[in-house]
KEKE-3310 file (N, C-alpha, C; in steps of 0.2 Angstrom, whole numbers, plus 5000, padded with zeros to 4 digits):
npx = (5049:5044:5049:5053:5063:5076:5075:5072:5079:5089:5082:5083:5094:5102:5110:5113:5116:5114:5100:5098:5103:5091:5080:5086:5089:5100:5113:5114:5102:5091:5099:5095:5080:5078:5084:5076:5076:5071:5058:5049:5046:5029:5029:5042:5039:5030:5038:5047:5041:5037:5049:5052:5042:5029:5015:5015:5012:5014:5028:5032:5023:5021:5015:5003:5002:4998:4986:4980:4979:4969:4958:4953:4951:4941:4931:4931:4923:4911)
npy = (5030:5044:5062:5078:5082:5086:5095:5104:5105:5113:5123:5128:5126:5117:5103:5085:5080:5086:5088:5074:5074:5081:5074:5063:5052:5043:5048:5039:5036:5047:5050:5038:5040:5051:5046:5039:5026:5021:5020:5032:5030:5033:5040:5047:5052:5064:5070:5076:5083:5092:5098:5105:5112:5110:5100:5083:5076:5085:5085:5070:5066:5075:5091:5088:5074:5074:5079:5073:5063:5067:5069:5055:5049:5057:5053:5040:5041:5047)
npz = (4988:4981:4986:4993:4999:4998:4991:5002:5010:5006:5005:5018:5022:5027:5033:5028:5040:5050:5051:5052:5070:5071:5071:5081:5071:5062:5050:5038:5040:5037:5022:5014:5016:5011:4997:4993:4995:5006:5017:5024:5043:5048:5062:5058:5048:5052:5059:5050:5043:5053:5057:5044:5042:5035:5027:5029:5016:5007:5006:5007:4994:4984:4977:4967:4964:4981:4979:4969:4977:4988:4980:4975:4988:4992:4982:4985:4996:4993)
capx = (5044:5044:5048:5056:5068:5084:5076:5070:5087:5093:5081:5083:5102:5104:5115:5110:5120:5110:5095:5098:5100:5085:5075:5086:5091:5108:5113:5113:5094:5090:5101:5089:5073:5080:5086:5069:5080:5067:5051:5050:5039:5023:5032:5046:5037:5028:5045:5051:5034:5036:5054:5050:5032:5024:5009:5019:5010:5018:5034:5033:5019:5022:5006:4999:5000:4993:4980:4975:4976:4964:4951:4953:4950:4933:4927:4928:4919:4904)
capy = (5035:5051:5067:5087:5083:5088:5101:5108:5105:5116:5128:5128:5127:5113:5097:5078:5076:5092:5085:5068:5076:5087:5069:5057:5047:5043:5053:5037:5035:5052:5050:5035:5043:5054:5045:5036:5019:5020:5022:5033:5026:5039:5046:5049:5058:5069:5073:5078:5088:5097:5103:5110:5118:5107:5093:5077:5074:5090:5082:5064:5063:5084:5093:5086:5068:5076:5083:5066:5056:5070:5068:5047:5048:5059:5049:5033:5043:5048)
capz = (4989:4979:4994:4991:5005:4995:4991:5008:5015:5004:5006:5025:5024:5032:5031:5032:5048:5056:5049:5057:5074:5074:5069:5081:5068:5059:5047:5034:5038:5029:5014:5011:5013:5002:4991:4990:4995:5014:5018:5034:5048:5050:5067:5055:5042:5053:5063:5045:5043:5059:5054:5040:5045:5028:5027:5025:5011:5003:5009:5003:4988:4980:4976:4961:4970:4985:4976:4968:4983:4991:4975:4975:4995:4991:4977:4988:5000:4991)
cpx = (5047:5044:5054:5060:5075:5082:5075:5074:5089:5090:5082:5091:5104:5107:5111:5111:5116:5103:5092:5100:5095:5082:5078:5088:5100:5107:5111:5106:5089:5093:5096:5083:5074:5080:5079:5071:5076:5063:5051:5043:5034:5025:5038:5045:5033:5033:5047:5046:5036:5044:5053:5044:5029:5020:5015:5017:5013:5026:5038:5028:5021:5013:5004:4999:4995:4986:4976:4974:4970:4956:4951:4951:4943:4930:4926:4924:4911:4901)
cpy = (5042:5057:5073:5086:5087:5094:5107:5110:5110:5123:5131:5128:5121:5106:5090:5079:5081:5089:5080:5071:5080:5081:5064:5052:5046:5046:5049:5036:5042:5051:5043:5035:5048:5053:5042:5028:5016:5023:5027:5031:5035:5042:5050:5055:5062:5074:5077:5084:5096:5101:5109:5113:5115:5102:5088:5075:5078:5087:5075:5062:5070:5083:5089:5077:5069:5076:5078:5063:5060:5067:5060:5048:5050:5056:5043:5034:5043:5040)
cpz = (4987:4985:4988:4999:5006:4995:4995:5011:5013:5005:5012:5026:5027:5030:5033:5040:5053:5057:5054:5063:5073:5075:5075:5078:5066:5052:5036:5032:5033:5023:5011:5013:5009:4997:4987:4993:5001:5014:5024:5037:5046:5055:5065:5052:5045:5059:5057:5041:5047:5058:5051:5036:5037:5029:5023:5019:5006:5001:5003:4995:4983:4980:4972:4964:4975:4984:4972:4974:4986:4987:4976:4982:4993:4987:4980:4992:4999:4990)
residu = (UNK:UNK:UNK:UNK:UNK:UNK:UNK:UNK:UNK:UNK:UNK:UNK:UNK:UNK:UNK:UNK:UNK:UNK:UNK:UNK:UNK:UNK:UNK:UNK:UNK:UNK:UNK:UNK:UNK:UNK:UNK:UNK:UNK:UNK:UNK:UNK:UNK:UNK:UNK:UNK:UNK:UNK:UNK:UNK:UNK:UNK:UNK:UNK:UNK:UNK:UNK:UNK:UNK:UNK:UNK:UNK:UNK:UNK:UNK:UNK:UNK:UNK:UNK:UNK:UNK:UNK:UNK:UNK:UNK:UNK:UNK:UNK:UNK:UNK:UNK:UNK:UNK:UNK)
# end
């Protein structure tokens, strides 16, 4: 799964290993939701939300993803 995790760390200063304590985890389970190599649970990706004050959707799909799956959810709506 596609995510701006690398790049939030970096904007937030902060290291895997901090990372993975804030979350809980080991520090190998972030490098691969990083990497893209693991999916995180949904208690996961909104732990990883709430760190870094963004809609997990921002997180794990970027905008332009988001912003299709918004319009695809409303079109099956209608």
């Amino acid at each position: 799964m596609k995510n701006r995790l690398r790049v939030l760390r970096a904007e937030h200063e902060i290291s895997q290993a901090e990372l993975a304590d804030l979350l809980d985890v080991s520090r190998q389970t972030v490098n691969a939701v990083e990497a893209g190599r693991h999916d995180p649970s949904l208690s996961l990706a909104f732990r990883f939300a709430a760190i870094f004050d963004q809609p997990v959707e921002e997180i794990f799909l970027g905008m332009n993803e988001a912003r299709e799956a918004v319009k695809a959810t409303e079109t099956q709506t209608k």
